[in-house]
C-alpha positions in Angstrom: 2.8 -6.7 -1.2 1.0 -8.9 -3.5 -1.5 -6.6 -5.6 -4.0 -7.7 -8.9 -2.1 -6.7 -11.8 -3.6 -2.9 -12.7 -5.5 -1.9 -15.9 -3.3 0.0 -17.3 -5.8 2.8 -16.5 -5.3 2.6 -13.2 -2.1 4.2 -13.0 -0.3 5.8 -9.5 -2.8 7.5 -7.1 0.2 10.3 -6.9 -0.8 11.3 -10.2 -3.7 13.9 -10.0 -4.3 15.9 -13.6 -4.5 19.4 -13.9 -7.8 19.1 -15.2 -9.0 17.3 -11.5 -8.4 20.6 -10.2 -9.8 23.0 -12.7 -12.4 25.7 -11.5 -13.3 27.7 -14.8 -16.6 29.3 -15.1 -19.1 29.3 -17.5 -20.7 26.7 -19.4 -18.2 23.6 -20.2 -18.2 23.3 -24.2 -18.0 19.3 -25.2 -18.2 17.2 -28.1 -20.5 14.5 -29.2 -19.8 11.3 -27.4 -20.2 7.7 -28.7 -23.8 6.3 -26.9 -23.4 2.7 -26.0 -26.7 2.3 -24.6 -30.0 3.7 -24.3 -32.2 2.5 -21.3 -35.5 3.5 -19.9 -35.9 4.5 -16.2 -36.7 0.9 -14.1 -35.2 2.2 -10.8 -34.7 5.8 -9.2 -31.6 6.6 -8.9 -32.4 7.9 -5.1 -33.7 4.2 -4.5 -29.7 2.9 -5.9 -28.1 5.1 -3.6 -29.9 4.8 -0.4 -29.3 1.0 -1.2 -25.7 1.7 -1.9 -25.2 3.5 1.3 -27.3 1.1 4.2 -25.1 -1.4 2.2 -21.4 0.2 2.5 -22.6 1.5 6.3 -19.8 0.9 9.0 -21.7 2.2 12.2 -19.7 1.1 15.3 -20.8 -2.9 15.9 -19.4 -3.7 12.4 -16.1 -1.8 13.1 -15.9 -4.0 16.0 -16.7 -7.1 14.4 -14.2 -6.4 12.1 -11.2 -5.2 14.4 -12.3 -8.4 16.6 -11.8 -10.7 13.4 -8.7 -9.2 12.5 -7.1 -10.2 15.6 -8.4 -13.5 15.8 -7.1 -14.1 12.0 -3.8 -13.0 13.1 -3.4 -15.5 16.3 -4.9 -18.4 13.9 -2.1 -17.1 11.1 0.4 -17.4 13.7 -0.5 -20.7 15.2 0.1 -22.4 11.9 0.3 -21.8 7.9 -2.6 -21.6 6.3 -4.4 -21.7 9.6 -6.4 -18.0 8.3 -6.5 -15.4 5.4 -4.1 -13.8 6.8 -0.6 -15.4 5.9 1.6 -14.0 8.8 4.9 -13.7 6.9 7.8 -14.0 9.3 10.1 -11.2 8.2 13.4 -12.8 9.9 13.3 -8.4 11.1 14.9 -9.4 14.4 16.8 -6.5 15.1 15.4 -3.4 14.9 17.1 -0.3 13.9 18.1 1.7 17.6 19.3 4.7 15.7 22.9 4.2 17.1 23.2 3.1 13.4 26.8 4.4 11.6 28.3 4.2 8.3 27.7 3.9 4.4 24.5 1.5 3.2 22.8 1.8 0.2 19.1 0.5 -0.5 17.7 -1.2 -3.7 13.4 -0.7 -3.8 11.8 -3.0 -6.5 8.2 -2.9 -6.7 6.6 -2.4 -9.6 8.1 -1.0 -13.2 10.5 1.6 -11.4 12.9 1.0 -9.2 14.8 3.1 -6.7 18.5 3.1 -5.9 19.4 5.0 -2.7 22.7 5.9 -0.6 22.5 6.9 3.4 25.4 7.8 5.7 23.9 7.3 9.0 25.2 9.3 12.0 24.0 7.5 15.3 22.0 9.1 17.7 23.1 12.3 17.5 22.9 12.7 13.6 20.5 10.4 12.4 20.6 10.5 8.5 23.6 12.8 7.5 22.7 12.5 4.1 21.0 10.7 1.2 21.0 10.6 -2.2 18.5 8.6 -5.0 17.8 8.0 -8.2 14.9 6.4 -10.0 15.1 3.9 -12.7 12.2 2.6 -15.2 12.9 -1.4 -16.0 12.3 -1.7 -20.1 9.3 -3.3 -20.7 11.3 -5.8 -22.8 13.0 -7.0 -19.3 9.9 -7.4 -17.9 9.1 -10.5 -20.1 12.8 -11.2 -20.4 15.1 -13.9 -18.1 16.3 -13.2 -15.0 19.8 -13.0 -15.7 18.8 -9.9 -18.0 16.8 -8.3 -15.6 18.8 -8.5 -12.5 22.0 -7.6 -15.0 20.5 -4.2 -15.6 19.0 -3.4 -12.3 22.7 -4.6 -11.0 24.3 -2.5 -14.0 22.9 1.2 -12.8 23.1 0.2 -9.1 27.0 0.2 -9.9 26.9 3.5 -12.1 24.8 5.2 -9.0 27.7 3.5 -6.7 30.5 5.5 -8.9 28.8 8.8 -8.3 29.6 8.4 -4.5 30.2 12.3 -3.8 33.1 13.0 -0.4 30.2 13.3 1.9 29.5 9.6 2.0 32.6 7.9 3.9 33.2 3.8 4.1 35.3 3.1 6.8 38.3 1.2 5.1 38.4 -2.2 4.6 34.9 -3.1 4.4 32.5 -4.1 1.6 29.6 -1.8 0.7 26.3 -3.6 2.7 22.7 -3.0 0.7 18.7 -3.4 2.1 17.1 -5.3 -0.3 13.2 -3.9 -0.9 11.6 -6.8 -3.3 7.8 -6.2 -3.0 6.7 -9.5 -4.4 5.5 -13.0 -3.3 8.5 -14.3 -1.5 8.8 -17.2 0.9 11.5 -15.4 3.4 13.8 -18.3 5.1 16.5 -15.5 6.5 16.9 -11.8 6.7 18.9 -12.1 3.6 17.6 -14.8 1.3 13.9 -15.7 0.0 12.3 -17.5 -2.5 10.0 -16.2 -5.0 6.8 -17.7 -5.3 5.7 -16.0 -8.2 6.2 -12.5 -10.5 3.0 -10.3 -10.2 2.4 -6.7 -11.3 2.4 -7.6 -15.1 6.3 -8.9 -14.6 6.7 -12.3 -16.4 10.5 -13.1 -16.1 11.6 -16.4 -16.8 14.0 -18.1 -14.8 13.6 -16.6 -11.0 10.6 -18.2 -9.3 11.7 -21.2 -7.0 15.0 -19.3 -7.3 16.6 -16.9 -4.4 16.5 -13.3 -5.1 18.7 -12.4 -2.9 21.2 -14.7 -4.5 19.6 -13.8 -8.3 21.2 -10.0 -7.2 24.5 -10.7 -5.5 25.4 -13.0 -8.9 24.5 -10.1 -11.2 26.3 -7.5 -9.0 29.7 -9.9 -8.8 28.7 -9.8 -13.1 29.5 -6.5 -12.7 31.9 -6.1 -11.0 30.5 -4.2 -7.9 31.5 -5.0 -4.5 28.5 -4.8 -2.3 26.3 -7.4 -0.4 22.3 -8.1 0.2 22.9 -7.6 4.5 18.5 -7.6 4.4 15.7 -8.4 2.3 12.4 -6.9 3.3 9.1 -5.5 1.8 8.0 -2.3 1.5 5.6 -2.4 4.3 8.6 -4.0 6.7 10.9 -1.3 5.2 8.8 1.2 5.7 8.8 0.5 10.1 12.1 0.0 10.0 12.0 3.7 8.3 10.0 5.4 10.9 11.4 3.5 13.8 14.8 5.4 12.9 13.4 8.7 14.2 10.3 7.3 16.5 11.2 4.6 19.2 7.4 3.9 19.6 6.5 3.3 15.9 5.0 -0.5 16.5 3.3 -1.1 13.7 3.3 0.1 9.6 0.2 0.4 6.8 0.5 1.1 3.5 -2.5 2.5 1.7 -1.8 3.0 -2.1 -2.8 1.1 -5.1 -2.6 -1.8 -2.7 -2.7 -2.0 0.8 -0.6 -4.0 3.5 0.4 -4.0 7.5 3.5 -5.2 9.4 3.6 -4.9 13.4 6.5 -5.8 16.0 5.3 -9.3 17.7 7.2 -11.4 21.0 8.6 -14.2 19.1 7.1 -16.3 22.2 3.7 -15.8 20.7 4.1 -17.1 17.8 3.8 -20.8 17.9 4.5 -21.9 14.6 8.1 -20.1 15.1 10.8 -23.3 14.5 14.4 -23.0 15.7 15.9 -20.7 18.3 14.1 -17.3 18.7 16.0 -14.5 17.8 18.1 -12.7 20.6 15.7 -9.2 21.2 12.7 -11.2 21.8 11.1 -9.7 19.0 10.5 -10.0 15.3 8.5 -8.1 12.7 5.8 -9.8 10.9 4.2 -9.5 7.5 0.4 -9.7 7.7 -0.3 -9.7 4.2 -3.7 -8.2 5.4 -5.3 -7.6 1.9 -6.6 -11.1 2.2 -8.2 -10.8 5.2 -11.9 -11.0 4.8 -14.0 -11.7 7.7 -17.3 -9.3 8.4 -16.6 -6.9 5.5 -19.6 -5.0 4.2 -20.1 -5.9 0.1 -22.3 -4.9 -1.9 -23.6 -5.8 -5.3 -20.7 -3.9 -7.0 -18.0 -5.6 -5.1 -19.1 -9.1 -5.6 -19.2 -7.8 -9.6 -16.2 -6.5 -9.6 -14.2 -9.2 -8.2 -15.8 -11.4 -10.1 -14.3 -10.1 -13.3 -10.9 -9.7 -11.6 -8.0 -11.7 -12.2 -7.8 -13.6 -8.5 -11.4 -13.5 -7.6 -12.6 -14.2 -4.0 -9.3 -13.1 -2.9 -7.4 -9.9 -1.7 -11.4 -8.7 -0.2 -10.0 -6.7 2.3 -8.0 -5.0 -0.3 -10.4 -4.5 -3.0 -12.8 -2.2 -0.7 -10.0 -0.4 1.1 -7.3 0.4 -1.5 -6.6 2.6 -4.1 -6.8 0.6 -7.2 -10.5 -0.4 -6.6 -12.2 2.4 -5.1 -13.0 4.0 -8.6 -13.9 1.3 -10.1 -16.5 0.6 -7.4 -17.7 3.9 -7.5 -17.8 3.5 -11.8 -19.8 0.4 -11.4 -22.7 2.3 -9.2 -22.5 5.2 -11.6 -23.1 3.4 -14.9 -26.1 1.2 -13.1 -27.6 4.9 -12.2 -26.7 5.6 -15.4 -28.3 2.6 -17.0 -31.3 2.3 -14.8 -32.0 5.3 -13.5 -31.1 7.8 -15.5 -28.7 9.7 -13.7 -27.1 11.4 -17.2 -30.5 11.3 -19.5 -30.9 8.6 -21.4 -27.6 8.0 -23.4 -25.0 6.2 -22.0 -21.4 7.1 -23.0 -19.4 4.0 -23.6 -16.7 5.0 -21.5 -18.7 4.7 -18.6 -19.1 1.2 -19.4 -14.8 0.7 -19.5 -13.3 -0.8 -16.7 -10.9 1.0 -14.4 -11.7 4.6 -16.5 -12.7 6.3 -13.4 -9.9 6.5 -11.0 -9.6 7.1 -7.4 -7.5 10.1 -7.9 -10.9 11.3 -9.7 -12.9 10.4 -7.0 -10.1 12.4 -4.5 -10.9 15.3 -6.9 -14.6 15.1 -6.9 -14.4 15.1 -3.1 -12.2 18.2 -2.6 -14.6 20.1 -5.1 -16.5 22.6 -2.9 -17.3 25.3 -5.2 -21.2 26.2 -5.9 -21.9 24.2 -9.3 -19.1 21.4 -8.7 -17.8 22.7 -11.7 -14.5 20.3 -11.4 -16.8 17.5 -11.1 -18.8 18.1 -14.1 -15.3 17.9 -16.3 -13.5 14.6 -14.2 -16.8 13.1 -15.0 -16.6 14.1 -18.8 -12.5 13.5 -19.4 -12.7 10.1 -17.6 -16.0 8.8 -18.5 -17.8 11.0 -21.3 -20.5 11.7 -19.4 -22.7 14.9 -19.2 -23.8 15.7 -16.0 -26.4 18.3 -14.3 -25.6 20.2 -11.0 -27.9 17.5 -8.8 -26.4 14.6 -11.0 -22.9 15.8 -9.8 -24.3 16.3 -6.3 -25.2 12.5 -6.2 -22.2 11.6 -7.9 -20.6 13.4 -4.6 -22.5 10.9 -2.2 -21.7 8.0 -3.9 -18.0 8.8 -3.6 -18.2 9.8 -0.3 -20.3 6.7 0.9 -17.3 4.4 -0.7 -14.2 5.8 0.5 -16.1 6.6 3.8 -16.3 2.8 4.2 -12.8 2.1 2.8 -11.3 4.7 5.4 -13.2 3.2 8.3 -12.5 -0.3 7.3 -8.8 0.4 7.2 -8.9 2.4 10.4 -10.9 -0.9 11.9 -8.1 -3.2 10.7 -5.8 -1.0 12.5 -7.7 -1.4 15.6 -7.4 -5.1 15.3 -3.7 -5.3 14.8 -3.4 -3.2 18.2 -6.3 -4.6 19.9 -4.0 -8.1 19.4 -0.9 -6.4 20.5 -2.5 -4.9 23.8 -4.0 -8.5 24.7 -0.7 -10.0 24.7 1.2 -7.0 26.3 -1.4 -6.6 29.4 -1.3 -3.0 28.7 1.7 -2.1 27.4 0.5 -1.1 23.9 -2.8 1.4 25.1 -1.2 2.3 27.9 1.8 4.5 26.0 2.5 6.5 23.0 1.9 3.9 20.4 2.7 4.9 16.5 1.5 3.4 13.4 3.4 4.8 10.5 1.5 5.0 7.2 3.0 5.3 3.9 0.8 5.6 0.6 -0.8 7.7 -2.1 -4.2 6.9 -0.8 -3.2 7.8 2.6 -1.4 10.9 1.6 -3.5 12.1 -1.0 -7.0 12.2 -0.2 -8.1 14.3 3.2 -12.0 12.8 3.5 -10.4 8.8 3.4 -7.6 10.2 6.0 -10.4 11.6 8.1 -12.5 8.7 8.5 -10.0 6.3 9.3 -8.5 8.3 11.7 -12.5 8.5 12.7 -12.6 5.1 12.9 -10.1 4.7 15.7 -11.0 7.1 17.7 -14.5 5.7 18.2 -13.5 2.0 18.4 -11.1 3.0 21.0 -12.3 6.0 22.8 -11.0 9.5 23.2 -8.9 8.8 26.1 -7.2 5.9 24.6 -6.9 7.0 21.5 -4.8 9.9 22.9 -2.0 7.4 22.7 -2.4 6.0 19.3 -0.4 8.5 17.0 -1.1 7.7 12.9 1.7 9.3 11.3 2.5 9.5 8.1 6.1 8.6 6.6 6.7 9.2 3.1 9.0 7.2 1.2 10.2 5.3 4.6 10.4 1.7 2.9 13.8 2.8 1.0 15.7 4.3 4.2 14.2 1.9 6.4 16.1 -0.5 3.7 19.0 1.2 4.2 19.2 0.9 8.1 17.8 -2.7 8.4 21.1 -3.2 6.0 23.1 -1.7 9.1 21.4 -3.3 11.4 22.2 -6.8 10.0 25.8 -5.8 9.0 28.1 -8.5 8.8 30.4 -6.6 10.9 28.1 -6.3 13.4 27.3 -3.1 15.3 30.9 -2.2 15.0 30.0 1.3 14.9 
C-alpha cells in the first residue's frame, strides 16, 4: 500500500522496548536534559485537552457520516478513475483460493527494506497447508538507490539459494515448472493477475530503471539470470494477499484491513457492479478490489495537530484517512499536543526538552505502552516519556499524558472500525442481504491491530454500535497474522498455468 516515507524514527510498531514495559519502583534517577525552550503559562493545559478531545470526538452521527461516505467513495471509484479519493484498484484476483488447492508454490513478499521468501505444499481440503518454510532477507541499502537490474538480481539470487534448500517434504509433481505469488506492495498499475506497471518507488527506495517498467517481467528476467526455473503465476499486494490468506481456512472471509505503519482494505466485489470494468468479466462473477482507502477523506474529525502535521509531511492533503488511523502518525499526533501543553501550558514546568520538539520521537508503540500502564504512579510512563522525549513528568502530568493518548487512538480505532462499516454497508446494498444476513469475516493483519488492546477495543466498538448487536453478531473481525505471504502462495495455485490440475 502506498505509505509517506517513515522518519527513520518511526520504525515497526512490532518493536516494543524493554524499557515500555518496565515497572521498577522508587524514584527514576535522570540526567540533565538540553532545554530548547522556556515559555510562560498562556493556556491551561486542562483548556488544550478538553479542546483536543470535543475535537477528536466520534459519537455515533459522525461514524455514520463517515461509514455512509466511504461507500459512496467506493461506488464513485468504481464508476470511473479518478471519479473519488478512493482509487479502486482492480486486482485481476478472479479466482479465489477454494482450498481444493494442491502442490508446491513458493511466495516472494516485497514491501519495504526486508523481504520474505516462502515455500507451501498445499494439501486440498483435507490438509490445507502441509507445510511451510521462510526466510527473511534485508535489501542492502546500496540496492535501494541502485538499478533495477541490481536489485531484482539479488532478490532473484537468494530466492534461488532458498529454492536449493527444498527439504523431501515439499514434492513437485514431475514435469512442471515451480509457480511463485508475487507480493509487491508498491504503486503499481495492475493490467493482469501477473503483470503491472510501477508507477513509482516509495518507502525511501529510489531504484533507477523500473518505473513505467513491468515488475513482474523485471523478476522473471532476473530469475532466468540466474538460472532458476520458476514463474510469476500472481502479483498482488499485501492487503489482496492477505484475503487470499484467510480465505484458505474461512470461506466467509469477504473483506481484508491492514492496520500497521500504514493502513489499507481489499473486499470481494460482483464484477457486474463495477462499471468502469472493460473486456469480458472474469468467469466466477467476482473479483477482488484494491481500495487504497488511506486516501479517503470525507467527514474525518481534524484537529489543529493534524492539519500541522500534514502540513510538514512529504504528500500533504493526501493519505488523511491514513494519517489519523495508522500507526505511523498516531505518535506523532499525540507529540504535537504534548509539546503545545508543554509549551503553553506547562505541562512539564517550564523547560522544554528539545526532544519533544523532534519529529516522529514519540512513537505509537510508546503510546501502546503508556496505555497498558495501569500501575498506581504510571511509573512506565514517566520513563517512555523521558527515553523518547526527555521530558520530566509528575504523576497528574503522566495521568494527562494518559488522556491525550487515549482520546487519539480512541478516534483512530473508531474511524477505522467506521471505514469497515462502509465497505460492508456497500457490499450488503448490492447483495440485498446477503452480506448482514450471514457469517461475514473481515480479516485483519497489522502491528497496530495486533499490538495494541484499547485501539482493538474501540474499533471493534465502533461496529458494533454502527450496526447493532444483532447484526453485528454476524460480522467476525479476525485477525490473520502474516496471511499476505501464504495467501501469495495460494493465489499462485490458483492461477497456475496448469490449471486446477490437482
Amino acid at each position: 500500500m502506498p505509505v509517506a516515507a517513515a522518519s527513520p524514527a518511526v520504525g515497526s510498531f512490532y518493536s516494543l522496548s524493554s524499557t515500555s514495559r518496565s515497572r521498577r519502583r522508587g524514584r527514576i534517577c535522570m540526567p540533565r536534559v538540553t532545554v530548547a525552550a522556556v515559555r510562560s503559562t498562556s493556556v491551561s493545559v486542562g483548556t488544550i485537552l478538553t479542546k483536543l478531545q470535543s475535537e477528536c470526538a466520534t459519537p455515533l452521527p459522525v461514524l455514520r457520516h463517515v461509514a455512509d461516505a466511504m461507500a459512496s467513495d467506493m461506488r464513485a471509484g468504481l464508476a470511473v478513475d479518478g471519479g473519488s479519493d478512493l482509487k479502486m484498484i482492480l486486482s485481476y484476483v478472479d479466482t479465489l483460493p477454494s482450498g481444493n488447492e494442491k502442490g508446491l508454490f513458493y511466495a516472494l513478499d516485497l514491501g519495504g527494506t526486508n523481504f520474505r521468501v516462502l515455500r507451501v505444499q498445499l494439501g486440498g481440503k483435507e490438509d490445507r497447508v502441509v507445510a511451510t518454510e521462510f526466510e527473511q532477507v534485508s535489501i542492502p541499502q546500496e540496492l535501494m538507490f541502485g538499478t533495477s537490474e541490481e536489485l531484482f538480481d539479488f532478490i532473484a539470487s537468494r530466492l534461488a539459494k532458498f529454492a536449493e534448500k527444498e527439504s523431501a517434504k515439499f514434492h513437485l509433481p514431475q514435469g512442471r515448472k515451480r509457480e511463485i505469488g508475487f507480493t509487491f506492495s508498491f504503486p503499481v498499475k495492475q493490467i493482469s493477475i501477473d503483470s503491472g506497471i510501477l508507477m513509482k518507488w516509495t518507502k525511501g527506495f529510489a531504484v533507477s530503471g523500473t518505473a513505467g517498467r513491468d515488475v513482474v517481467a523485471c523478476l522473471n528476467e532476473a530469475m532466468e539470470r540466474q538460472g532458476l526455473d520458476m514463474r510469476v503465476s500472481a502479483l498482488v499486494n499485501d492487503t489482496v494477499g492477505t484475503l487470499a490468506g484467510a480465505r484458505c481456512w474461512d470461506d466467509d472471509v469477504m473483506v481484508a484491513v491492514i492496520l500497521g505503519t500504514g493502513t489499507n482494505a481489499c473486499y470481494v466485489e460482483r464484477t457486474d457492479a463495477i462499471p468502469k470494468l472493460r473486456g469480458p468479466n472474469s468467469s466466477s462473477g467476482r473479483t477482488i478490489i484494491n481500495t487504497e482507502w488511506g486516501a479517503f477523506s470525507n467527514g474525518i474529525p481534524l484537529t489543529v495537530f493534524d492539519r500541522d502535521m500534514d502540513a510538514a509531511s512529504i504528500n500533504p492533503g493526501e493519505q488523511i484517512f491514513e494519517k489519523t488511523i495508522s500507526g505511523m502518525y498516531l505518535g506523532e499526533i499525540a507529540r504535537r499536543v504534548l509539546l503545545k501543553m508543554a509549551e503553553e501550558g506547562d505541562l512539564f514546568s517550564k523547560s522544554v526538552p528539545e526532544k519533544l520538539s523532534t519529529p516522529f520521537a514519540l512513537r505509537t508503540p510508546d503510546l501502546c505502552a503508556m496505555h497498558l500502564d495501569d500501575s498506581d504512579d504510571l511509573q512506565a510512563v514517566g520513563t517512555i516519556l523521558y527515553n523518547a522525549t526527555g521530558v520530566e513528568s509528575s504523576l497528574s502530568a503522566r495521568k494527562i499524558v494518559i488522556e491525550v493518548c487515549d482520546a487519539i487512538v480512541k478516534r483512530g480505532g473508531r474511524l477505522a472500525g467506521a471505514g469497515i462499516v462502509g465497505i460492508l454497508q456497500k457490499m450488503e446494498e448490492d447483495s440485498k442481504g446477503l452480506i448482514f444476513g450471514k457469517r461475514t469475516v473481515v480479516a485483519m493483519d497489522g502491528g497496530l491491530y495486533e499490538h495494541y488492546p484499547h485501539y482493538r477495543n474501540y474499533l471493534q466498538g465502533a461496529v458494533t454500535e454502527l450496526l447493532g448487536l444483532e447484526t453485528s453478531k454476524n460480522i467476525v473481525i479476525e485477525h490473520s497474522k502474516d496471511g499476505s505471504g501464504i495467501g501469495a502462495a495460494l493465489l499462485a495455485a490458483s492461477n497456475s498455468m496448469y490449471g486446477h490440475d490437482w
